[in-house]
Backbone bond lengths (Angstrom), bond angles and torsions (degrees), N, CA, C in turn:
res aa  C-N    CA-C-N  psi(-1)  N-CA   C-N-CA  omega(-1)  CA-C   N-CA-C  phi
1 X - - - 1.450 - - 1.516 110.65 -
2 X 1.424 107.72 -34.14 1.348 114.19 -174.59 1.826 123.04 -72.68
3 X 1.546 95.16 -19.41 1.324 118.26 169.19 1.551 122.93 -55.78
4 X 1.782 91.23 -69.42 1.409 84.07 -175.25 1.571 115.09 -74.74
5 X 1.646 133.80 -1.26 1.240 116.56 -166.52 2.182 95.23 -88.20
6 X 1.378 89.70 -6.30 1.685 100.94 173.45 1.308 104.19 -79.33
7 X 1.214 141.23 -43.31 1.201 151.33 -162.12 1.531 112.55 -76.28
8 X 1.722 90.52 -42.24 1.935 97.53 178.89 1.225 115.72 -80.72
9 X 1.176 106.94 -24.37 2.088 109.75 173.16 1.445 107.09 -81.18
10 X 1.601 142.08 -1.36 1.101 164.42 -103.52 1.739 85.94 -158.80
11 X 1.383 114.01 -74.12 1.016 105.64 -163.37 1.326 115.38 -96.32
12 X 1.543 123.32 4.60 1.421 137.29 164.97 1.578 105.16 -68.73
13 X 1.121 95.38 -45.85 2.092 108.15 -162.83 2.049 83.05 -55.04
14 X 1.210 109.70 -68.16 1.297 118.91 -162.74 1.285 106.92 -41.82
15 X 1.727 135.53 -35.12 1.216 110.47 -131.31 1.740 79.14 -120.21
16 X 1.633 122.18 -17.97 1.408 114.98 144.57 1.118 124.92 -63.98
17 X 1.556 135.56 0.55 1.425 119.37 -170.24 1.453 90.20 -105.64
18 X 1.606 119.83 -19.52 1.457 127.08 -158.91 1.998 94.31 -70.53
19 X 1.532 91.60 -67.76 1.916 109.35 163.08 1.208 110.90 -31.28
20 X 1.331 140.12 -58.34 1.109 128.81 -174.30 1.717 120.68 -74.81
21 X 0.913 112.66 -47.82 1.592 115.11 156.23 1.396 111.41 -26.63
22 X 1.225 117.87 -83.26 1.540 140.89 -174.67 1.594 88.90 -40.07
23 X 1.222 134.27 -99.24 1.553 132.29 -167.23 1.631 102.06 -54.28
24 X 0.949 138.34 -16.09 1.564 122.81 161.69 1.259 111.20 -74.28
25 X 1.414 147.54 -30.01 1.583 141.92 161.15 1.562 117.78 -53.47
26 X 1.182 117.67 121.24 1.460 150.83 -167.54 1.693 105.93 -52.25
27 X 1.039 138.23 86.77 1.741 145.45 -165.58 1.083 104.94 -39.62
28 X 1.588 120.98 -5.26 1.622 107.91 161.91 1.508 111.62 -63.45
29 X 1.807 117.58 -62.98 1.119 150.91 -177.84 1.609 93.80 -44.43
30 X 1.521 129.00 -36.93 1.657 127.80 -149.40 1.792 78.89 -73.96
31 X 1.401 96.87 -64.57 1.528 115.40 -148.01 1.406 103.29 -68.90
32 X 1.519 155.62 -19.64 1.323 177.84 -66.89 1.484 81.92 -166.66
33 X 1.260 136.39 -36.44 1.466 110.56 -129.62 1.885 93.20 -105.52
34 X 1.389 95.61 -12.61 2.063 113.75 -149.88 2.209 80.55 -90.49
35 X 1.263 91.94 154.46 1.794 104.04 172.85 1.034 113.05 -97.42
36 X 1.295 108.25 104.28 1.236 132.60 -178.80 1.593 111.41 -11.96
37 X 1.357 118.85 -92.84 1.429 137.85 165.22 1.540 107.13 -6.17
38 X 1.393 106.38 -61.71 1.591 120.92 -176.19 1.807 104.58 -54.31
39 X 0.778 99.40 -66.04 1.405 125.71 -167.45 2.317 106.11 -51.35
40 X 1.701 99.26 -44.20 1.791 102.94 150.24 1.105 122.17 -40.80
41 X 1.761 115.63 -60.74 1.419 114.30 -161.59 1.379 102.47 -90.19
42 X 1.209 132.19 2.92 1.657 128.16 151.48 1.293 102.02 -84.39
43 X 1.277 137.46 -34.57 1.836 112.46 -179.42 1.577 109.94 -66.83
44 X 2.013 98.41 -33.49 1.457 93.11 -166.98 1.891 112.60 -66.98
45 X 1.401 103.83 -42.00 1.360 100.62 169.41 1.120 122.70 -58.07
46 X 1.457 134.97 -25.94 1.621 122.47 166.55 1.082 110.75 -58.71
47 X 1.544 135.93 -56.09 0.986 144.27 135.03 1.552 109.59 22.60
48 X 0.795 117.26 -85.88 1.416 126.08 -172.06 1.475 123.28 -76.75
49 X 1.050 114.55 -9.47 1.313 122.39 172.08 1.235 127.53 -53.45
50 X 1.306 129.32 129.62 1.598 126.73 170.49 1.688 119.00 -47.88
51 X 1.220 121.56 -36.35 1.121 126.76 -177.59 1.484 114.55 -50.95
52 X 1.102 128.71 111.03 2.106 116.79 179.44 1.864 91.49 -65.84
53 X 1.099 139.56 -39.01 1.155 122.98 -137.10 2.094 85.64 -93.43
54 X 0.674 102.96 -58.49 1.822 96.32 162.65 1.590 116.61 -31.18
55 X 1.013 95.94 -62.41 1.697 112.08 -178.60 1.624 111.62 -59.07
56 X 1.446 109.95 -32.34 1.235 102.67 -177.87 1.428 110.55 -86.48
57 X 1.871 120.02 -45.89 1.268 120.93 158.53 1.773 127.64 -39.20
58 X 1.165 107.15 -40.33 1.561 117.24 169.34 1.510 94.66 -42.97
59 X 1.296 107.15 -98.47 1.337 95.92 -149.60 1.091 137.19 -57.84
60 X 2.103 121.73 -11.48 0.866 125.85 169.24 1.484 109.83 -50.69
61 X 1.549 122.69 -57.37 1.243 126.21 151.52 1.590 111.42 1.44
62 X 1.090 119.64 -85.81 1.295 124.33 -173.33 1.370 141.64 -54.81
63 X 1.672 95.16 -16.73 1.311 107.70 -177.71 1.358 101.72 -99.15
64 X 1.146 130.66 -7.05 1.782 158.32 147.54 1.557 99.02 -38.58
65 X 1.330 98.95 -86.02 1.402 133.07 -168.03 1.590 117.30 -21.69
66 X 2.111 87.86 -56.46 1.815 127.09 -170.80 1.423 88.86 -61.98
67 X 1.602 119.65 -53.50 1.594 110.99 -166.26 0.989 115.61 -56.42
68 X 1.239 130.61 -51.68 1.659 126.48 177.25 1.208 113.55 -74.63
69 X 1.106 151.70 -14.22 1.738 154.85 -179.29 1.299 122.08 -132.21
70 X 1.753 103.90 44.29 1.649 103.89 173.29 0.926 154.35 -53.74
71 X 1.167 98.19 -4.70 1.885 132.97 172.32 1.066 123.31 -87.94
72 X 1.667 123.56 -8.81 1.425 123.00 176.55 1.462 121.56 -106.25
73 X 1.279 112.59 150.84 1.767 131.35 -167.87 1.330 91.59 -54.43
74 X 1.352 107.87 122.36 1.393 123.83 147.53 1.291 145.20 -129.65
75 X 2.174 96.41 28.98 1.490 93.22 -171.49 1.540 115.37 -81.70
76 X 1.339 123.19 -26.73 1.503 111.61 157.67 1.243 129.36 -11.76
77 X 1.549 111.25 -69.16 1.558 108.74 -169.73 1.820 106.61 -92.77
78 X 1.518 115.55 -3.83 1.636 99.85 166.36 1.363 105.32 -50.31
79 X 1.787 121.64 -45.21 1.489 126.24 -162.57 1.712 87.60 -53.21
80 X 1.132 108.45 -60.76 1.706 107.62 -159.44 1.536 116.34 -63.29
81 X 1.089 106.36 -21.42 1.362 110.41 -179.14 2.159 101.28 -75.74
82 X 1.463 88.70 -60.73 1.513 95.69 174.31 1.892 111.07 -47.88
83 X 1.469 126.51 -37.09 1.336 113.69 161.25 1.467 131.30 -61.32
84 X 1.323 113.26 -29.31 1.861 133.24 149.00 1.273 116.67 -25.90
85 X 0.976 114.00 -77.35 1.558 147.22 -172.15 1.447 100.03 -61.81
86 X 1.127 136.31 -51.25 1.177 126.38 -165.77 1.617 96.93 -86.95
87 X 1.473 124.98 -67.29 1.416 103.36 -178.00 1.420 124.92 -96.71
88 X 1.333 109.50 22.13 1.723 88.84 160.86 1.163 111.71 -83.70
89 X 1.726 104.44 157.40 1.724 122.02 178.69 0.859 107.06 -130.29
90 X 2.071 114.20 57.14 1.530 108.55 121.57 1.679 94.66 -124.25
91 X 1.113 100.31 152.15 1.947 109.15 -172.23 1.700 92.60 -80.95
92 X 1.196 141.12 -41.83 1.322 115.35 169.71 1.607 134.96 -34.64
93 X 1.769 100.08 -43.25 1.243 86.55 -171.20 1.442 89.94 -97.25
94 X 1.354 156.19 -17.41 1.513 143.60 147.75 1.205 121.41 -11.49
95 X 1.363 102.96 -61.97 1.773 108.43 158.47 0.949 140.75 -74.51
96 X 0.617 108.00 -12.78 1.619 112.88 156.14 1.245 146.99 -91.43
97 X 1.428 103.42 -33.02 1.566 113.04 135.09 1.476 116.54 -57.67
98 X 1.170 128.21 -48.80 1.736 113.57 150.00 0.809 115.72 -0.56
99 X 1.507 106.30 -97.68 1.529 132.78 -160.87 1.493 107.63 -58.01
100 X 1.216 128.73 -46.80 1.203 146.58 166.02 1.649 121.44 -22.54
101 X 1.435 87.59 -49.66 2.056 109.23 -160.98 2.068 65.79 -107.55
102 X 0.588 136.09 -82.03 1.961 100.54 -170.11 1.529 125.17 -37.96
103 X 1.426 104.48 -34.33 1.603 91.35 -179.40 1.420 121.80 -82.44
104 X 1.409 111.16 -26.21 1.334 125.15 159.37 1.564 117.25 -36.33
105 X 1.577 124.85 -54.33 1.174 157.83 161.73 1.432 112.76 -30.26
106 X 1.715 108.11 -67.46 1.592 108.52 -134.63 1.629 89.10 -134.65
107 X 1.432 111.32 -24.38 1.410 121.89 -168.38 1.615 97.73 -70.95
108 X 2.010 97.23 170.94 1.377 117.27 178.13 1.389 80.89 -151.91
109 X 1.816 85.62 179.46 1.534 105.87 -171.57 1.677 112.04 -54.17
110 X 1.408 103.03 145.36 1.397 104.67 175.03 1.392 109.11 -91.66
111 X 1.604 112.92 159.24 1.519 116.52 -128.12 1.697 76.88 -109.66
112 X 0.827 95.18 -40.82 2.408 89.02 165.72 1.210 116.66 -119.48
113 X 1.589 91.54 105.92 1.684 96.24 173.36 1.706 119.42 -80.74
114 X 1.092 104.63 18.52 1.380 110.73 174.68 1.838 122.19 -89.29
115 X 1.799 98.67 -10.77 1.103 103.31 173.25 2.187 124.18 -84.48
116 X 1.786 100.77 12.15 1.009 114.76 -178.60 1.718 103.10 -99.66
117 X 1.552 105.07 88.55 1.540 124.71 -176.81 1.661 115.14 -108.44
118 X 1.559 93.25 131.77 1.649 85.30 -176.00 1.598 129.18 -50.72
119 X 1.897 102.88 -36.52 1.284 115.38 174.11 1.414 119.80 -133.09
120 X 1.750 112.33 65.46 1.058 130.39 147.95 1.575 119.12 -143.13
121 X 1.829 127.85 38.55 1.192 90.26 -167.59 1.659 146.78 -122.67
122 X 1.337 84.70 75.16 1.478 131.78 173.22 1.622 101.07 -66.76
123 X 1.466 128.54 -55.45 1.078 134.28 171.47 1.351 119.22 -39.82
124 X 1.211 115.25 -76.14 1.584 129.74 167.84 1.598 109.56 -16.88
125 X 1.727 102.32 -59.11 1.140 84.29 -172.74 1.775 127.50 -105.02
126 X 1.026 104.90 32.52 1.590 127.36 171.83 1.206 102.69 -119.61
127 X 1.357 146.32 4.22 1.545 147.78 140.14 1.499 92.83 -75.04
128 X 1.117 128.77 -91.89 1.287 127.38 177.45 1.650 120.27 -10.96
129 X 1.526 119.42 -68.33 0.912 136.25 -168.56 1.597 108.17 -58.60
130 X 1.421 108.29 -30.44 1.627 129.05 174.90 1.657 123.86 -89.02
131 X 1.048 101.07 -7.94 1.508 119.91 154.13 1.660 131.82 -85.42
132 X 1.613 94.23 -31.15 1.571 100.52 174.37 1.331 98.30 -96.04
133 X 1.390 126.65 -13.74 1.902 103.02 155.04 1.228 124.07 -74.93
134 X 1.424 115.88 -16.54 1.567 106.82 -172.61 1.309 102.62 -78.35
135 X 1.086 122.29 -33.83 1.560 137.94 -161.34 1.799 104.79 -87.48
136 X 1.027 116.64 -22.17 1.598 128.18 161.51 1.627 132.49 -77.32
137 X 1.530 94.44 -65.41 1.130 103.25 -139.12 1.765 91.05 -107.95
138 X 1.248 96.55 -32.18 2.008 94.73 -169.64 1.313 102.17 -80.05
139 X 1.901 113.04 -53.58 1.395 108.47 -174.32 1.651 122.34 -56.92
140 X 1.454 121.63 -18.64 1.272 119.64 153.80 1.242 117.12 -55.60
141 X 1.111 127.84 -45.29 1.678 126.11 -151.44 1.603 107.94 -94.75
142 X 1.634 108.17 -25.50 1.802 108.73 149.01 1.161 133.13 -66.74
143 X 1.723 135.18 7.28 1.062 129.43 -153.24 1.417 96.44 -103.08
């Protein structure tokens, strides 16, 4: 009896030390590992999903995604994002697919990746959104 209650605290310790590992690696390192290609036609199918709360998680996803891999093709899902935006009917996620299919576009890495929070991410995309003004609207008006 004494065994297995050794064995079950044994294999608890492990499978928290396993969890903690995993969420202690840096979402560059998480996301690095998935194939690319694969990994499109899963945003694009969230994308499309009836669900808003998918749809809205998607793209935060992506604007995640864009920060760490600014170098990769993403005009596919601007189209999809730009089909978002136009007919969804709630304006949150409209805009954001907006903003989304622009940063995809025009964006680069964001300059704190610490603002990519499981339950805030509102941030993400008002860093974002504040990057495609600097890059618009100010650097014109300094020239």
């Amino acid at each position: 009896m004494k065994s297995r209650t050794v064995l079950g605290i044994a294999a608890i310790v492990v499978a928290l030390s396993v969890a903690v590992t995993a969420h202690a690696q840096p979402d560059e390192a998480r996301y690095a590992k998935y194939d690319f290609q694969k990994l499109m036609r899963a945003f694009d199918s969230s994308l499309r999903s009836n669900i808003p709360g998918i749809v809205e998680s998607t793209i935060y996803n992506l604007v995640e995604y864009k920060s760490f891999f600014p170098d990769r093709e993403y005009s596919r899902l601007v189209q999809t994002l730009s089909d978002v935006a136009r007919s969804s009917a709630d304006s949150t996620i409209a805009y954001k697919a907006s903003l989304a299919g622009m940063y995809l576009s025009y964006g680069a890495r964001l300059d704190d990746a610490s603002v990519f929070t499981p339950y805030n991410h509102e941030t993400a995309f008002k860093v974002a959104a504040d990057q495609l003004v600097k890059k618009f609207l100010l650097s014109r008006s300094s020239e």
